[in-house]
N, C-alpha and C positions, 0 to 999 in steps of 0.2 A: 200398724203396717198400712192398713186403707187410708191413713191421714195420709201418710209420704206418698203414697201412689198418685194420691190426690192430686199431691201438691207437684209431682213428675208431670202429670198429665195436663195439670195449669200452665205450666211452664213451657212446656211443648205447643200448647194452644196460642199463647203469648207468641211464641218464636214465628207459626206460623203465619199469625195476622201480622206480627212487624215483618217478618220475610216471605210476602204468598208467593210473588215470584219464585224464588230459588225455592222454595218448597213443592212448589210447583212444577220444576223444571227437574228435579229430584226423584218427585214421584213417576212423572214422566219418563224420565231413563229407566227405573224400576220396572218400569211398567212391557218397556220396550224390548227392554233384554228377554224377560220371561216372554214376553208375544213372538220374540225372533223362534226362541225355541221352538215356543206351542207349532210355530208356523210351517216349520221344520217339519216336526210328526204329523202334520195334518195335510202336507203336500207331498212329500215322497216317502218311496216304499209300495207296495202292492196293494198292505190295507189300510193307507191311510183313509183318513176318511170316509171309513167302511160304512157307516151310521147314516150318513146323508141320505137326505130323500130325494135325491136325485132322478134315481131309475122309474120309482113307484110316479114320478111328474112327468118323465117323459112318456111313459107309457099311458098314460091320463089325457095329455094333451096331443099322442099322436106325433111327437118327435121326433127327430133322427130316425133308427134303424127303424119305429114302427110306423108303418103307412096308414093304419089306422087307428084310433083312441081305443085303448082298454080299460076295463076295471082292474085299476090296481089288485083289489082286493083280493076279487075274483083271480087273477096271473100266479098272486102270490101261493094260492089255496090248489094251485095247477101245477108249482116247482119251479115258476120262474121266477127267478129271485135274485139281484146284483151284489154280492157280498153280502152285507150286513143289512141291507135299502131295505127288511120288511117293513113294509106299512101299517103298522100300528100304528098311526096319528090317526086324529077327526080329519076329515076331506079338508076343511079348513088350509089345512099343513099346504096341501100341494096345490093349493093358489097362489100361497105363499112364496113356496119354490119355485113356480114360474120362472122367475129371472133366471133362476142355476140352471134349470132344463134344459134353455135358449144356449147354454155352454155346453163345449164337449168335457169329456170327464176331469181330463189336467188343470182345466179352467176351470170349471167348478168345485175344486179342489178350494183353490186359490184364491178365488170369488168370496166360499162361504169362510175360509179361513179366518180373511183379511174382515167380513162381518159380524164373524163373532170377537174381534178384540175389538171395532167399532161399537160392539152393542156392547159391553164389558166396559168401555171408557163413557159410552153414554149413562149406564147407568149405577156412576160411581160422581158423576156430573150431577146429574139429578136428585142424589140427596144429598150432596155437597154444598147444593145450591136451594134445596127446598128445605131448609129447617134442621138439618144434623148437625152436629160438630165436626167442622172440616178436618180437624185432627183425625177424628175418632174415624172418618170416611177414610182419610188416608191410611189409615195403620189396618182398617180393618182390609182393604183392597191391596196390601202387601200380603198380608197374611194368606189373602185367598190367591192371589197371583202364584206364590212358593208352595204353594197348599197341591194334593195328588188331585183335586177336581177339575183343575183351570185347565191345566195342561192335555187333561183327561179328556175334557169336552170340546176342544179345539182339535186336539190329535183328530181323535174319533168321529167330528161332526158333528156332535151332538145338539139337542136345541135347549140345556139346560140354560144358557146364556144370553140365547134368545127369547125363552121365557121370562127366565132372572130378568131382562129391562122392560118387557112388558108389565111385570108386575112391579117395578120399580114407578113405571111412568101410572098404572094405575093407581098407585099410592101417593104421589106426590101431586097428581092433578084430579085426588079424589074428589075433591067440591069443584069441579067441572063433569058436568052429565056424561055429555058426546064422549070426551077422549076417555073418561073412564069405562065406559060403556064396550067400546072400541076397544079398549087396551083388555078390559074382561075375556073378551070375548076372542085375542087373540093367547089368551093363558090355556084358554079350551082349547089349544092346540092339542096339547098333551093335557087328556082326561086326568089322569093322575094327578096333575096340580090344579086341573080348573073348577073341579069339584070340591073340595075343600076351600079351596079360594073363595070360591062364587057364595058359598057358606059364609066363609069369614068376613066377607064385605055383607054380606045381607043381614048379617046378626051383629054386625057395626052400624047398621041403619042405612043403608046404601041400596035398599028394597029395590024399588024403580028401576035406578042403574043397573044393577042383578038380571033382575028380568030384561031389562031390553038387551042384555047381553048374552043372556038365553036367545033372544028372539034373531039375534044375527050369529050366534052359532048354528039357530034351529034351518037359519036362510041358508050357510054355506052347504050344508047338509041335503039341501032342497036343490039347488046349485047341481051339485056333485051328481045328486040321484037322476037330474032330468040328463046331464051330459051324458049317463052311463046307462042309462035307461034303467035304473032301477027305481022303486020307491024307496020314498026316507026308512023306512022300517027295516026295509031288503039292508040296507047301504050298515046301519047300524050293527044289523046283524051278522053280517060279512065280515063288520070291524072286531066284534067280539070273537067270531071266529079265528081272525088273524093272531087274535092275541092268543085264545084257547090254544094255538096251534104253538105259537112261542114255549108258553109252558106245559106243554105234552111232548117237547122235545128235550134230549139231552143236553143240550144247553138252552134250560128255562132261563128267562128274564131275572130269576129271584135273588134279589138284590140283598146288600148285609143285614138291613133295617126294618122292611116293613114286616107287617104281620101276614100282610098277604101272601105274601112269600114262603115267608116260616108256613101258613097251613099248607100250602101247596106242597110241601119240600116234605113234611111229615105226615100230612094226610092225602095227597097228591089228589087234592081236592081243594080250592080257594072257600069253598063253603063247610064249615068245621066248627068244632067247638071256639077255637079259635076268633071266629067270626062273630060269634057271640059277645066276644071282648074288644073286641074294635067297634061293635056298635055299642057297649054301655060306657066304651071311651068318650065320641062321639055325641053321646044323651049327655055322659055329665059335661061336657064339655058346652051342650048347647044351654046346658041348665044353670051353671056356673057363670055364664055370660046373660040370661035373663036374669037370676036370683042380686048378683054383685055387681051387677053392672060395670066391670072394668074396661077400661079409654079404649077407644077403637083401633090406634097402633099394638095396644096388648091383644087383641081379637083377632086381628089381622096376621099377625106374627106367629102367635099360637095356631092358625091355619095353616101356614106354612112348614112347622112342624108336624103337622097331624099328616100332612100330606106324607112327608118321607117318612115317618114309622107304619103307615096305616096301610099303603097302596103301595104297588107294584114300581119299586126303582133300582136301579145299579146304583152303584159307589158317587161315578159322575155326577148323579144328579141332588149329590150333597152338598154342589155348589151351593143351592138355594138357601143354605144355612146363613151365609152370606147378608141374605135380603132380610131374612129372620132377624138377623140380630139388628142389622142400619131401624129397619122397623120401630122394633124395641127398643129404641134407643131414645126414639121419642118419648116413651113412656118413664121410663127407667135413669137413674143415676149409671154410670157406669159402676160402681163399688156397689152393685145390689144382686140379688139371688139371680133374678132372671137373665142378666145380661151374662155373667158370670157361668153359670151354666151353657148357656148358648157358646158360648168363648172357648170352654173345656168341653166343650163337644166337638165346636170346629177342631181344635188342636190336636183333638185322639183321632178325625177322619183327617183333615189335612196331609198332618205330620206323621201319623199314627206308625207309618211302615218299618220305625225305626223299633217298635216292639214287636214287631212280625216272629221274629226269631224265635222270640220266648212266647208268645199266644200258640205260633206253631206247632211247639211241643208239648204244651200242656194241652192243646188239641188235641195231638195224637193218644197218649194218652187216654184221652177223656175217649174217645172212642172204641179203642183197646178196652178200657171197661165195659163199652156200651156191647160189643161185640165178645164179651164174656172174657176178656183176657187172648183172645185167637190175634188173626192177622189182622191188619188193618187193611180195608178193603178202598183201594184206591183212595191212599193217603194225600195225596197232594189234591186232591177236590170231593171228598166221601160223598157230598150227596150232590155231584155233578157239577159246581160253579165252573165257568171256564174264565173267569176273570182273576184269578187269583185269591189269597187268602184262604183260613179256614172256617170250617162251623162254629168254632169258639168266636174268634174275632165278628163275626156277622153278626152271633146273638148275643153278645158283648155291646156290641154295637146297639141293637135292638134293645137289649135292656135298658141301658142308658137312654136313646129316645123314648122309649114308654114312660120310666119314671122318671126321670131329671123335669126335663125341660117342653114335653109336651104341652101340657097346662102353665109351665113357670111363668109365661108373663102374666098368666090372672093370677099367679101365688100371692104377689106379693097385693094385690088388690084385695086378695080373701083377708090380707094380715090386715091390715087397714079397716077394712069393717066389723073383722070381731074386736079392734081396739078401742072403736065409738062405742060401743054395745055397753 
């Protein structure tokens, strides 16, 4: 069966380099139809793009309705809050947003709509053109377009897309210092991928660039503190509040995947036994990359995975899987373990909703048991998600990232070296 697949997938490759045009013009329309949608959900209606950090920028830079600069952080931690705008980003973020700020809300709707299908085309560009197989960029950029994250992150604002091309453009212009440096340091938008990232490339050999990308995170943060007059320590700590406050509320952050989440959700505590097991993930993980030394695309990639099982994310930001696998791709055949998993991972989060039905009920179920056979205690979300889905489906989810494919792209690098031995 992997011969013929093979040989579908040669074939296809063949078709596009004699036809790159109309391949091109192809995926194009693909591309455009799903963006019409996404564009759709992320412009009209009440909540669309609830998620934007619009509000937390205006109030930063003194904006419209307020006459004078606040601290985000601080407004938030007081009740004042624009839909969905809490500021849980690094300062970073709201430099960033600047431009959307300068818009009133209709317009900034629209603004970031139309820049996350630009930064979603940019970075399907970028490993299209830096070393992947353009086929395999094409089909996998179909697949995430029809997939529940694209559509997800564009409705809602989200910055999974705008990270997904920063960490695109830091992988494809890895042996350039400045823009990998730059591109790092803007993943540390959102701590939840810039930490493991910033990992992944420094235990790929990218030390230098790591740190100087520390060092202009450590500046925006320096930035932030003197406009709002607090010190860098004050500012950090405000931000961990922001988030403590996220998840001390009924609708916590805690997304299907991570572990962080699960402790929070069952021990309503992100520090738990639990915790214990994402840091000896973690060790063997940093230890398996010194011992076996596997390619810096498998390191990198495998980062990106640790990120969404390990740390604090929604459904959306499963996008990233995305990047995981284009990554991987450098290291890997397509017909091999690690690609293969990453592929049956996208397909269960992408497409997944068509098993909703049946996860549903053997959910409810499972709780009916947990609850001694009585009622189920607010069944349509038992331990408060307001995003949809159940506990079954989340930790479904989370089991498959823990064991599949976290480590999969050093799998196959472990197989290779006990085969010399």
């Amino acid at each position: 069966m992997s011969k013929h697949l093979a040989n579908f997938l040669s074939t296809i490759n063949a078709l596009i380099k004699r036809y790159p045009k109309t391949t091109f013009v192809l995926f194009a329309l693909i591309i455009a139809r799903a963006a019409y949608i996404s564009f759709g959900a992320a412009t009209l209606g009440e909540w669309a793009s609830l998620d934007m950090q619009w509000y937390p920028t205006k109030q930063l830079f003194g904006l419209g309705e307020f006459e004078q600069a606040l601290n985000p952080y601080i407004a938030y931690l007081n009740g004042d809050v624009f839909l969905a705008n809490g500021p849980n980003y690094m300062p970073l973020m709201y430099y960033v947003m600047f431009p959307f700020a300068l818009l009133e809300w209709g317009e900034a709707k629209i603004a970031f709509a139309l820049c996350n299908i630009i930064l979603f085309c940019g970075t399907i560009f970028l490993f299209a053109h830096y070393g992947v197989n353009r086929a395999f960029v094409y089909g996998a950029g179909v697949l995430a377009v029809f997939g529940y994250c694209f559509g997800n992150v564009i409705g809602n604002a989200q910055s999974a897309i705008m990270i997904g091309f920063f960490i695109a453009l830091a992988y494809c212009f890895r042996h350039k210092p400045i823009i990998l440096s730059i591109a790092l340091a803007f993943v540390c938008i959102k701590h939840s991928f810039g930490l493991p990232l910033l990992l992944g490339f420094f235990l790929a050999g990218y030390r230098r660039k790591v740190i100087a990308a520390g060092a202009l995170v450590a500046l925006a943060v320096c930035a932030f503190s003197l406009q709002t007059h607090t010190n860098p320590i004050d500012t950090l700590h405000l931000l961990s509040q922001v988030n403590a406050a996220h998840y001390a509320s009924g609708t916590a952050l805690g997304g299907p995947s991570d572990l962080f989440s699960l402790s929070q959700k069952l021990f309503h505590n992100p520090i738990s036994p639990i915790s214990l097991i994402t840091l000896a993930i973690y060790a063997s993980f940093v230890w398996i990359v010194y011992v076996y030394r596997p390619s810096e695309s498998a390191i990198i990639s495998a980062s990106v995975v640790l990120s969404l099982f390990s740390l604090p994310h929604l459904g959306y930001d499963s996008y990233m899987l995305l990047l995981a696998l284009l990554i991987a791709k450098n290291s890997y055949k397509i017909i091999s373990t690690p690609i293969l998993a990453l592929l049956a991972l996208m397909l269960f989060i992408y497409r997944g909703q068509k098993l909703k039905p049946y996860i549903d009920s053997l959910s409810q179920a499972t709780m009916q048991l947990l609850n001694g056979g009585g009622a189920i205690h607010n069944a349509r979300n038992p331990l408060g998600y307001e995003y949809g889905g159940t506990i079954l489906h989340r930790y479904v989810y989370g089991i498959c990232a823990c064991v599949l494919p976290a480590l999969a792209p050093c799998a196959q690098e472990l197989a290779t070296h006990k085969a010399k031995i």
